[in-house]
C-alpha positions in Angstrom: -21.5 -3.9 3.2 -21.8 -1.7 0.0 -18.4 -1.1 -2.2 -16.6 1.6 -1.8 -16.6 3.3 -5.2 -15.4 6.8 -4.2 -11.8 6.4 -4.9 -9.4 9.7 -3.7 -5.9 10.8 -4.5 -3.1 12.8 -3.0 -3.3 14.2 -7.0 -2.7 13.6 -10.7 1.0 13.7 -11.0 2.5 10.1 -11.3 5.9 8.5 -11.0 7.8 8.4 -14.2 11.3 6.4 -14.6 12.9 9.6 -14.5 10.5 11.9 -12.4 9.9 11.1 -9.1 6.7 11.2 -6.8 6.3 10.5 -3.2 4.3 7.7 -2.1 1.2 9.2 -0.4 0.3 9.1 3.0 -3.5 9.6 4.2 -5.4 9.6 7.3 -8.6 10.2 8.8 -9.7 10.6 12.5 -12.7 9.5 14.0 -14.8 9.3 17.0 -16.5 6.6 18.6 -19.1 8.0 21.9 -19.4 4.4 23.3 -17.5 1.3 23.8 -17.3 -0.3 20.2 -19.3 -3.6 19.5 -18.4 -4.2 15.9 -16.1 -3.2 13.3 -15.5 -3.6 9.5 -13.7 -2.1 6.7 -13.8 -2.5 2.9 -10.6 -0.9 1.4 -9.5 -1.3 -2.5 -5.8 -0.2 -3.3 -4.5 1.0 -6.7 -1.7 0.7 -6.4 -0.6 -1.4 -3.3 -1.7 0.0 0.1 -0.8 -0.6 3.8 -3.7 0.0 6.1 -3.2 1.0 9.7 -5.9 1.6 12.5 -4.3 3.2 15.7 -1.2 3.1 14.8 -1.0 -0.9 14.5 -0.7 -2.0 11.0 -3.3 -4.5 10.1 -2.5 -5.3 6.3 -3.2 -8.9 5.6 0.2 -9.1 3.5 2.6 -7.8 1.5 1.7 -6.1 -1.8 -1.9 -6.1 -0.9 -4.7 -6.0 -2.7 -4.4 -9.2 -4.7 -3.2 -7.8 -8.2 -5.8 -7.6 -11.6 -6.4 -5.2 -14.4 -8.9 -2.7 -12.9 -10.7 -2.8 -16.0 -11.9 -6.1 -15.9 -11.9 -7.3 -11.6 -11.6 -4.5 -9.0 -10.3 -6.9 -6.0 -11.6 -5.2 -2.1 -9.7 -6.4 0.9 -12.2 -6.7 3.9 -11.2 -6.3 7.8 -12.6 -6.6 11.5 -11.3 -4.1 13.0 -13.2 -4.0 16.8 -9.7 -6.1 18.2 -8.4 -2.1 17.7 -11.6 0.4 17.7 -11.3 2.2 21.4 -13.9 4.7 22.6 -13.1 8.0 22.2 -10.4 8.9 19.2 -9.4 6.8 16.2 -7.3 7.1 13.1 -7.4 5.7 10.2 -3.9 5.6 8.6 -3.5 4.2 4.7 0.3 4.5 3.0 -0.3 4.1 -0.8 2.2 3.1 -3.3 2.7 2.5 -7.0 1.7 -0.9 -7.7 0.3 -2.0 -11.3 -1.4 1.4 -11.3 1.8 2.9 -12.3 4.7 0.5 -12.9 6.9 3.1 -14.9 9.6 -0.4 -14.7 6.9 -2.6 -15.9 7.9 -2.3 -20.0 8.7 -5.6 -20.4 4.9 -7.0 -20.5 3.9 -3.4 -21.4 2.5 -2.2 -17.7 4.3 1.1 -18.4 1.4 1.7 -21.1 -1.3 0.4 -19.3 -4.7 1.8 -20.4 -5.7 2.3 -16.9 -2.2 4.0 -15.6 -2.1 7.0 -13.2 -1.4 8.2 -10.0 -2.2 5.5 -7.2 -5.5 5.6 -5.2 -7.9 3.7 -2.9 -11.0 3.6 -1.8 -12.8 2.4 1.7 -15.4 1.7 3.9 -15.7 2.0 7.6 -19.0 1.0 9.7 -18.9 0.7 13.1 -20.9 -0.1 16.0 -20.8 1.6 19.4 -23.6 1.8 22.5 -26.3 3.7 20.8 -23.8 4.9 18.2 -23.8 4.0 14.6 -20.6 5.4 12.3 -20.4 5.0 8.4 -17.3 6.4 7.3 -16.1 6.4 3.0 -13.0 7.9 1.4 -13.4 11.2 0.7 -12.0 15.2 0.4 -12.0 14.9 3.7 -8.7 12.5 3.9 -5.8 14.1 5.1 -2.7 13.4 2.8 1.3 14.3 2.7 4.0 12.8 1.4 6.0 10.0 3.1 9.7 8.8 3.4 9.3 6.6 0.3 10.0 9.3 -2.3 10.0 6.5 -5.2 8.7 3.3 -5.6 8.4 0.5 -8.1 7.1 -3.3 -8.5 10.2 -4.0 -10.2 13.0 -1.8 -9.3 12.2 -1.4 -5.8 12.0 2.1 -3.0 14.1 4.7 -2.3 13.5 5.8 1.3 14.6 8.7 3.2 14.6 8.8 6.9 15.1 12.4 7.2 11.7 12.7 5.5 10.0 10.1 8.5 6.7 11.2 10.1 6.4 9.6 13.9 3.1 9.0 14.8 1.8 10.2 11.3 -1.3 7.2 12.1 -1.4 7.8 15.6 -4.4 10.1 17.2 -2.9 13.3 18.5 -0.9 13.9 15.2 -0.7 17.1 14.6 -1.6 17.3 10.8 -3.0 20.9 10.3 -0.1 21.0 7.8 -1.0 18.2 5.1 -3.5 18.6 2.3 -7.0 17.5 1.6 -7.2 14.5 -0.9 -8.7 14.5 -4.2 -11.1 12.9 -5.6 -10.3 10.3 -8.3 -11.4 8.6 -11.5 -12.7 4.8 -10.4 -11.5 2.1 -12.2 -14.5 0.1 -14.8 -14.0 -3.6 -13.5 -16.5 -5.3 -11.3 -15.8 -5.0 -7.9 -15.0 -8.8 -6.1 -13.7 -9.6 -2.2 -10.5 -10.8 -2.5 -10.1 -14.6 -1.4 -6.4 -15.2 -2.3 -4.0 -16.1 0.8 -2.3 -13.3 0.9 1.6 -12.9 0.3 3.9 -13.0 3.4 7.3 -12.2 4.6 8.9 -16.1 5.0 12.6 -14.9 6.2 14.9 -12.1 5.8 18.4 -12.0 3.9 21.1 -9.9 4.4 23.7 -9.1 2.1 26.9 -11.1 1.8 29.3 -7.8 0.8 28.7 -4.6 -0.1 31.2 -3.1 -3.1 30.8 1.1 -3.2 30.6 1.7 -7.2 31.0 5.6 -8.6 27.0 5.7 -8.4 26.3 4.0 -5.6 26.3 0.8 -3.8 26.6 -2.9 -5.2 24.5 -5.4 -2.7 25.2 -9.2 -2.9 22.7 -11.3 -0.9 24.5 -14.5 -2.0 20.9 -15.9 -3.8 19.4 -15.6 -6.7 16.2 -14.3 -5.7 14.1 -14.0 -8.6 12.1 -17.2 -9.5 12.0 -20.7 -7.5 15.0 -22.5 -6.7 14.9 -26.1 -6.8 15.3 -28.7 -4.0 18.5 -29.1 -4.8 19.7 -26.0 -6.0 23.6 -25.6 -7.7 25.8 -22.7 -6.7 27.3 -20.8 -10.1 30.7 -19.4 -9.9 29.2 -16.5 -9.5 27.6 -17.3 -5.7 24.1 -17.4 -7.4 21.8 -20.1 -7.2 21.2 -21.6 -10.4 17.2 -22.3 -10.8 15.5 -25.0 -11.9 12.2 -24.9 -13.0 
């Protein structure tokens, strides 16, 4: 299968530390006339993407696609997606966040001036193969896209969410989305395009917070841990409640 190299956005503006935009949703509908007997997709994410067929998310893991500089590697993510093709209807549903594309927290090694920085995008392929039916299906204008509940997001300073801004069945066929917007067209990145082989990143356990102290601008979590870095076999509690890393 050909890269995708026809990369779309929901549009130019771009998430600044101080000026908010929405992470994008987008979806696409489809139609299969016969029982499906094959499936792929090539999808590329700039920023970090979340890829959903039917309503089931199929992501291979968190903070997909494996991360470069999109001037030098462009890294595709490639799926089988016939354990979820169904005659008849079929969405395609992608939720698109910031990622390295635009890390407005990234100043520390610079990412906030990134030569390459601007509002996220993707790109993908879709062939499929049904009873005397062949479908090729790229990222184009004619991708639905609207805003979803994540209404800020960064690699290092995490989302805000708001449920009141949720979507049910926004990736589901039957979604009514006469309302959202056509996506544009974007600029594709200069790097040489390369299936991604890295395991992907997963979700090993969840934490919950210890106590929660209100401050005048919000809410103080304490999980208990020192999450940033890697503890040590043996790691020593602070004072604090923190574990104290060893590397």
């Amino acid at each position: 299968m050909e890269f995708p190299v026809s990369f779309i956005s929901a549009g130019e503006a771009s998430s600044t530390l101080t000026e908010y935009v929405p992470a994008p949703y987008f979806r696409k509908g489809f139609t299969l006339g016969g029982k499906p007997q094959s499936g792929e997709l090539l999808i590329c994410g700039l920023g970090f993407y979340e890829l959903f067929i039917n309503g089931t998310k199929i992501t291979k893991g968190a903070l997909a696609p494996y991360i470069s500089a999109p001037t030098d590697l462009v890294y595709y993510d490639k799926y089988d997606l016939m354990p979820y093709l169904q005659q008849g209807e079929n969405v395609l549903g992608v939720l698109l966040g910031n990622g390295f594309q635009n890390n407005p927290g990234g100043y520390v090694w610079n990412f906030d001036k990134a030569v390459w920085r601007g509002s996220p995008r993707f790109a993908l392929r879709l062939e499929a193969q049904a009873e005397q039916e062949k479908l090729e299906l790229v990222s184009d204008q004619s991708f639905k896209t609207a805003p979803s509940p994540i209404y800020n997001d960064d690699y290092r300073n995490g989302e805000y969410y708001d449920a009141r801004l949720e979507l049910p069945g926004w990736n589901e066929v039957g979604f009514d989305d006469s309302g959202w917007k056509n996506a544009q067209r974007a600029q594709a990145p200069t790097g040489t395009p390369r299936i991604c082989e890295a395991e992907p990143i997963v979700v090993a356990r969840e934490i919950s917070p210890v106590s929660v102290t209100m401050q005048e601008d919000g809410a103080l979590y304490d999980f208990g841990v020192n999450t940033a870095g890697l503890s040590s076999e043996n790691p020593r509690k602070s004072r604090a409640g923190f574990v104290t890393v060893s590397w």
